[in-house]
N, C-alpha and C positions, 0 to 999 in steps of 0.2 A: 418729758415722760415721767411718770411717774412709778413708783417701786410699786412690784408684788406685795400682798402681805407678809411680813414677816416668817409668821408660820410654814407657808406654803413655800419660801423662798428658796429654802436649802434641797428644795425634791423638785424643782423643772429640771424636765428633761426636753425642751423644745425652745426655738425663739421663742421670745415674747415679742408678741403681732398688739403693734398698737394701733389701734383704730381711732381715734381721737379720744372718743368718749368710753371707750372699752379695750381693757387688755385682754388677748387669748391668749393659752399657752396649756402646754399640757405637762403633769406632775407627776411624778413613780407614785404608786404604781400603774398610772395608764388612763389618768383622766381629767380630760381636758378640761378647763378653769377658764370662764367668762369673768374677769372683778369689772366693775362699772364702777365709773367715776361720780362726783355729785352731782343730781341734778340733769339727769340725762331722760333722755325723752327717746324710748326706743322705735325708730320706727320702722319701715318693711323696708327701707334700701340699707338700713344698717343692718337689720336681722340677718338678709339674705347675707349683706359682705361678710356678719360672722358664721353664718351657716356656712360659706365657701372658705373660709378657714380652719374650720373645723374639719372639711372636707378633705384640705392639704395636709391640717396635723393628723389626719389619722390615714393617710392613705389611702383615702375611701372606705375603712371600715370603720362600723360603730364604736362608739367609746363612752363609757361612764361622762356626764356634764356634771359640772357642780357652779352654778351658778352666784356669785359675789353681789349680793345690789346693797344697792348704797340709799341715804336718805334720797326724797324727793325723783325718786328712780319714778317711770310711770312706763308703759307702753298704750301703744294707739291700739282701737278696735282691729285694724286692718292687721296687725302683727298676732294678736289673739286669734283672731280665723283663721290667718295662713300655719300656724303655729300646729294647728288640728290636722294637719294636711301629713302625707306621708312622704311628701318632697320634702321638709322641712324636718323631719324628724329620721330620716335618711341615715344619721351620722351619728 
């Protein structure tokens, strides 16, 4: 697994959910952190598994994202649509 950033390191306040290609976690004061690794291809079975983590670190309520990408980061058309959608932006 690989470390947090640095910066953000000393403010998690949640596991850190490693997904292969992406860590979640959530930082004081109360928002939750996608870092993506290099080279990741995001697609809709990953999107969804970190939309369902997000889900758990927040208990079902919304919470600020702040999103980490990295070089060579891409996502597919199908994650862009679903992305639009008010299921996906739920959290």
């Amino acid at each position: 697994m690989l470390e947090p950033i640095a910066i953000l390191k000393e403010n998690i306040t949640s596991v850190i959910h490693d997904l292969g290609d992406v860590m979640v976690y959530m930082i004081s004061p109360g928002i939750v952190v996608s870092e993506y690794y290099k080279d990741v291809v995001l697609d809709l079975a990953l999107a969804k598994e970190i939309n369902s983590v997000v889900a758990k670190l927040g208990n079902g309520k919304a919470y600020p994202q702040l999103f980490l990408a990295c070089p060579g980061q891409s996502v597919t058309k199908e994650v862009r649509d679903w992305s639009a959608t008010e299921v996906s932006n739920q959290y």
